[in-house]
C-alpha positions in Angstrom: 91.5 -59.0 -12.4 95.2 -58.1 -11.7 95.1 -55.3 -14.6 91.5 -54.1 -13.1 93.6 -53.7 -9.2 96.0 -51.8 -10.9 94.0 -49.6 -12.5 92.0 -48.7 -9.5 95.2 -47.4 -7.7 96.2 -45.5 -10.6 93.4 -44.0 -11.3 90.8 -43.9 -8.5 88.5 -41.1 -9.4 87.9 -43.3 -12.7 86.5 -45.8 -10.7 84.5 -43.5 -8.6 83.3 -41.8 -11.7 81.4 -45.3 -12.7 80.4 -45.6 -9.4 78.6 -42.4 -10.0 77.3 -43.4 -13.4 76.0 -46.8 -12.2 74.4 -44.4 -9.0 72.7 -42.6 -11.6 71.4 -44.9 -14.0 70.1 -46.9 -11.7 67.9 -43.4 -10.4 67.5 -43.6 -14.5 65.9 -46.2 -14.8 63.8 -47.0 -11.8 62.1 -43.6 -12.7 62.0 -44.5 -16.6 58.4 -46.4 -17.7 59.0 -48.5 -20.2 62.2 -49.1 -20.8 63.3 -50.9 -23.6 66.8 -51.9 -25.6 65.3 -49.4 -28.1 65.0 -46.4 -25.4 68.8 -47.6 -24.1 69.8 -47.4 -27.8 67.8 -43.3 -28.5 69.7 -42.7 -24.8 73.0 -44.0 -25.9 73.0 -42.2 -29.5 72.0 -38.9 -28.0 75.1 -39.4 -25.6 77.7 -40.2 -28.3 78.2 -36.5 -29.3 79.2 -35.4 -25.7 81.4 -37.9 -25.4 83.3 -37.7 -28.4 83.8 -34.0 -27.2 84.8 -34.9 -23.8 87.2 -37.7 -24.8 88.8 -34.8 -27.0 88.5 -32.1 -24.0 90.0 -34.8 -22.0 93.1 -35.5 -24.1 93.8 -31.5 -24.4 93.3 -31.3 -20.4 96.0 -34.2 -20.0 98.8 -31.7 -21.8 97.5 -29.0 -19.2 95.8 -27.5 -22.2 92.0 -26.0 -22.4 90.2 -25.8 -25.5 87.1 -23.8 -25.5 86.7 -23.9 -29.3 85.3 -27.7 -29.4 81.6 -26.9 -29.3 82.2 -24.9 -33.0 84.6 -27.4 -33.6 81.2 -29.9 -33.3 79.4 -27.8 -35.1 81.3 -26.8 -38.1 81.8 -30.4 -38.9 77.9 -30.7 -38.7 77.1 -28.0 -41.1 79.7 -29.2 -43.4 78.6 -32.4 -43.8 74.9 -31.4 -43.7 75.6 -28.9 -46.2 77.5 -30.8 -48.4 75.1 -33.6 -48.7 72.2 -31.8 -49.6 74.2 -30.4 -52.3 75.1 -33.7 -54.0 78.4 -34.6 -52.1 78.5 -38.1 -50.9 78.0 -38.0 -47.3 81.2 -39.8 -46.5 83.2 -37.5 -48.6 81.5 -34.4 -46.7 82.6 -36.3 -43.4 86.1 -36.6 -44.8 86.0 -33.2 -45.7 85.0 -31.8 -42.3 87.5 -34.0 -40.5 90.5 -32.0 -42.3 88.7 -28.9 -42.0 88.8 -29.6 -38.2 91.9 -31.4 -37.6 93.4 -28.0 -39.8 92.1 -26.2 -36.7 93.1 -28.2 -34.0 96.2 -27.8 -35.7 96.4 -23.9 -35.8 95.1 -24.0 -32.2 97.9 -26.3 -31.4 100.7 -24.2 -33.2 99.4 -20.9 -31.5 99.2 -22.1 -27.9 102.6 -24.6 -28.1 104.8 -22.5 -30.0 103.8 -19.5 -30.1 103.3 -19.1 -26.0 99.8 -17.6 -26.6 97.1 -17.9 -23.9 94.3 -20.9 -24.6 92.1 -19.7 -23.1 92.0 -16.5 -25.0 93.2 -18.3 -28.3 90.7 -20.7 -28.4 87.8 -18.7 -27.9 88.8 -16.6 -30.9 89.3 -19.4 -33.1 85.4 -20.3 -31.5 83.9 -17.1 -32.6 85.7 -17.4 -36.2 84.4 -21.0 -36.1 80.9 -19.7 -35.4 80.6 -17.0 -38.2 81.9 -19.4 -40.7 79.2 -21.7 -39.7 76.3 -19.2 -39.8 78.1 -18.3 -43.4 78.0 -21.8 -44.6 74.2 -22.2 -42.9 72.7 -19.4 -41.6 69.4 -20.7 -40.5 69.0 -25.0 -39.3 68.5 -27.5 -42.4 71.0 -29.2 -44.8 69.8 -33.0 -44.7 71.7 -36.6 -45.2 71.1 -39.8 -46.3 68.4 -42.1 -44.4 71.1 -44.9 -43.9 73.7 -42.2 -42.6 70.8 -41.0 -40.0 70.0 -44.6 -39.1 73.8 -45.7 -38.3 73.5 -45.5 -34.2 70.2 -46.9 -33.7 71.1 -50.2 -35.7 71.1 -53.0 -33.3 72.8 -56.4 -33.3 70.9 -58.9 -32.1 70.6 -57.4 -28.5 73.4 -54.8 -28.7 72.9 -51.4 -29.8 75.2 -50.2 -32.2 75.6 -46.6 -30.5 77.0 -48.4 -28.0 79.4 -50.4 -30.1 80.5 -46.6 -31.3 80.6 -45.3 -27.4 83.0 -48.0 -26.7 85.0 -48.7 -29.7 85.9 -45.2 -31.1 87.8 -44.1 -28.1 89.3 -47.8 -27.5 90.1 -47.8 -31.3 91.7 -43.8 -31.2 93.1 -43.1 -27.6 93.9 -46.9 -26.6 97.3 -47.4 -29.9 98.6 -43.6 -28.6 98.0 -44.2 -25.0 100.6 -47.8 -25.1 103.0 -45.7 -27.5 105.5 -43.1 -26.4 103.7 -40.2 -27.0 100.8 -41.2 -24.7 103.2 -41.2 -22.1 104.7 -37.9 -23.3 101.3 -36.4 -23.2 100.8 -37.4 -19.6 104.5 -36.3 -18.5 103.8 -32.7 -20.3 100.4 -32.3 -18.6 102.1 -33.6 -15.0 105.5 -31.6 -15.3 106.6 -30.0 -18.6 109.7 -28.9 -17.1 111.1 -32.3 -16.1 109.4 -33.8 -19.6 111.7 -31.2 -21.6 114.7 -32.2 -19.4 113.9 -36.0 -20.0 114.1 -35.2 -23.8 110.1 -34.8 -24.7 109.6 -32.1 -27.1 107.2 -30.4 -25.2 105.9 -27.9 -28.0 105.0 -30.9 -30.1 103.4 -33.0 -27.5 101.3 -30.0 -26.3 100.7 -29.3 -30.1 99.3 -32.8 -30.5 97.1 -32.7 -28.0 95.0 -30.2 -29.5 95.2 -32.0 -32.9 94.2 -34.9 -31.2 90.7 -33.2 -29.1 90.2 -31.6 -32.4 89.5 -35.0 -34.0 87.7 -37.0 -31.5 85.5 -33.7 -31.5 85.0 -34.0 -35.3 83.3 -37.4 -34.6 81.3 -35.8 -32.2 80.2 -33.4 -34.6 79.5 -36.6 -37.4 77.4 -39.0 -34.8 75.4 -35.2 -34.5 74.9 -35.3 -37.7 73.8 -38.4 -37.7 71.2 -38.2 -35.3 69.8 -34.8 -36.0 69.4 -36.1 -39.6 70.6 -32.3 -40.4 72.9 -29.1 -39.7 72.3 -26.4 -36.8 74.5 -23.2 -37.1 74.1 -22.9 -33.4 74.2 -26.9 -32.5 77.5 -27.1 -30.1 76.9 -24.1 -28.1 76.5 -26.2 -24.6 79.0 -28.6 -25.7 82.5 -27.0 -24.8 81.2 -26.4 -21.0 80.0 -29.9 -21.0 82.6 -31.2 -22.6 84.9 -30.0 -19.2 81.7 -30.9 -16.5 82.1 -34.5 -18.4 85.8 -35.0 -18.0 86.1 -33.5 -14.7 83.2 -36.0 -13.5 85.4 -38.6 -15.0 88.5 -37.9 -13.1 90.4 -35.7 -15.3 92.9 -33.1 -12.9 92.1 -29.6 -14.5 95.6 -29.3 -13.7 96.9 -31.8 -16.2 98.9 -35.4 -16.0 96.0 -37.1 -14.6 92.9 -38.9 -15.9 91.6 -41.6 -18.5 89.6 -41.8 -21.6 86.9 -44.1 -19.7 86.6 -41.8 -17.3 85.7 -39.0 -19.5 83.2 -41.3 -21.5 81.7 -41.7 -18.0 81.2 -38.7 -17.3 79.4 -37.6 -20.5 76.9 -40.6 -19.8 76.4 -39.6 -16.2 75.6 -35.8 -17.6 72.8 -37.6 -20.1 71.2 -39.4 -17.8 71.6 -36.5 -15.3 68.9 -34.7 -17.6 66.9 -37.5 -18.5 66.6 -38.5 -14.6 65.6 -34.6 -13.6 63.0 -34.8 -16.7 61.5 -38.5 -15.3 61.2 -36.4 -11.9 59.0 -33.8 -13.3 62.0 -31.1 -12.7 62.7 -28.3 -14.9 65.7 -29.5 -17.3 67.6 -25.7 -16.8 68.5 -27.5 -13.6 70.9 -29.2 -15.6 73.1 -26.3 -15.6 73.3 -26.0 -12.3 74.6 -29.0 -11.8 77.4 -29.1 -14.2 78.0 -25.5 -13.0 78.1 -26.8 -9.5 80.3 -29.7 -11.1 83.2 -27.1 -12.3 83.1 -25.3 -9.2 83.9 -28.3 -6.9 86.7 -29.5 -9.4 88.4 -26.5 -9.0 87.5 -25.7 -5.2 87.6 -29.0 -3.6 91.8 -29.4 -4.9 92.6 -26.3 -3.5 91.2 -26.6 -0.2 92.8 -29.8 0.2 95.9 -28.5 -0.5 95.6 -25.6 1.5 94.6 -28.1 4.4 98.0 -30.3 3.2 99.9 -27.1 3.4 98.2 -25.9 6.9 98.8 -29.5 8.8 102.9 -30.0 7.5 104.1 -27.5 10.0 102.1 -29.3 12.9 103.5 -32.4 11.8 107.0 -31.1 11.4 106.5 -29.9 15.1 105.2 -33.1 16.1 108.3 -35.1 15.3 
């Protein structure tokens, strides 16, 4: 209960994005007819991609880094393993395979942005349009195929408990939760907050920052395997919504665009509260493009809404200066 308090007053807009989740899935599931542990389970595994993303958008975000390239990133681990499969590869050794290819470019996003100064925004895009040729090279048109079992994996259930929500929980728990207790969780969080003063404190700012991106890279890899799993197949063109999502999720979660602040949970959060966002406006009867608006509205309130208080912060200091 104590470590539950605390966490609240660190990070409140956590706790107000499952406030929001809980607000939603309640509207879920009120307007949902027959809902079963086996619909929970199809909703759940259908999340597990977005999440993966976000949880590696969210990591990138806390070194005050962006990473648009994550939706190819998704995707070229899903053609690679789909690919690989259907030509006799073992499936796990396709997924190994498209883990290094991706962690290799988190890794030259990581060097290009940390050490070599470049912009991320314009870095990372390039290395998404390099990403997405490749991919059309390696599949040009949907198919590729894996093994039923591999397909199966996150709508197993035990006893009552789905397995995709097993994976939901425990990847990020089992990745983010070791680095988040050691020192370079907190070096991540004092880059993203104030790189100056994390240099000056002795962090090696280049690294951390570096990290960060091999870090997103690899919880976006997942992504792209849990995909593959539940597409059963490979799409050239299957993360093109993700990166944008990926940013809608983690900002709903609490993340500061700005860097320093947010958590893991939070960002998971958010990616279910986008899911069930959808799957509420489709039990409505409303057109599911109106899904775009809303994470469109999403990013434009976490970048307004700071501002404008600090611009109201800024405005009210000389009235209080003149009121002492």
């Amino acid at each position: 209960m104590n470590s539950l308090k605390r966490f609240a007053r660190r990070e409140p807009s956590a706790i107000a994005a499952f406030v929001i989740l809980a607000i939603v899935a309640v509207g879920w599931m009120l307007n949902t007819p027959r809902l079963s542990i086996s619909s929970i389970a199809i909703v759940i595994a259908q999340t597990l991609p977005l999440a993966m993303v976000a949880c590696g958008m969210a990591v990138i975000i806390f070194g005050k880094g962006i990473d648009l390239s994550l939706g190819m990133i998704l995707t070229i681990t899903n053609v690679i393993i789909a690919y690989l499969s259907s030509n006799g590869v073992p499936v796990l050794l396709a997924a190994l395979i498209a883990l290094a290819v991706s962690l290799v470019v988190g890794s030259v996003n990581g060097v290009l942005v940390a050490y070599m100064g470049l912009p991320p925004l314009v870095i990372t895009l390039a290395t998404s349009s390099i990403l997405a040729g490749v991919a059309l090279y390696v599949l040009p048109t949907p198919g590729g195929s894996v093994p039923k079992w591999f397909s199966n994996i996150p709508l197993l259930l035990i006893g009552p408990i789905p397995f995709s929500l097993i994976l939901l929980i425990g990847i990020p728990l089992l990745v983010w939760y070791p680095i988040r207790r050691s020192w370079l969780g907190t070096a991540i969080m004092a880059v993203g907050e104030d790189d100056s003063s994390a240099f000056t404190s002795g962090i090696n700012v280049r690294a951390v920052r570096a990290s960060t991106y091999v870090l997103g890279a690899a919880f976006t890899s997942f992504g792209g395997m849990l995909m593959t799993m539940t597409s059963a197949s490979g799409d050239p063109k299957i993360g093109v919504d993700f990166t944008m999502n990926a940013i809608a999720a983690a900002v709903i979660g609490g993340t500061l665009l700005s860097g320093g602040r947010g958590t893991i949970a939070g960002a998971v959060a958010g990616a279910v509260t986008l899911r069930l966002i959808g799957n509420l406006l489709f039990s409505l009867g409303l057109n599911g493009y109106w899904q775009y608006v809303v994470i469109g509205t999403i990013l434009i309130a976490a970048l307004g809404v700071p501002y404008l208080i600090g611009r109201a912060r800024a405005n009210s200091r000389p009235e209080l200066r003149r009121a002492a």
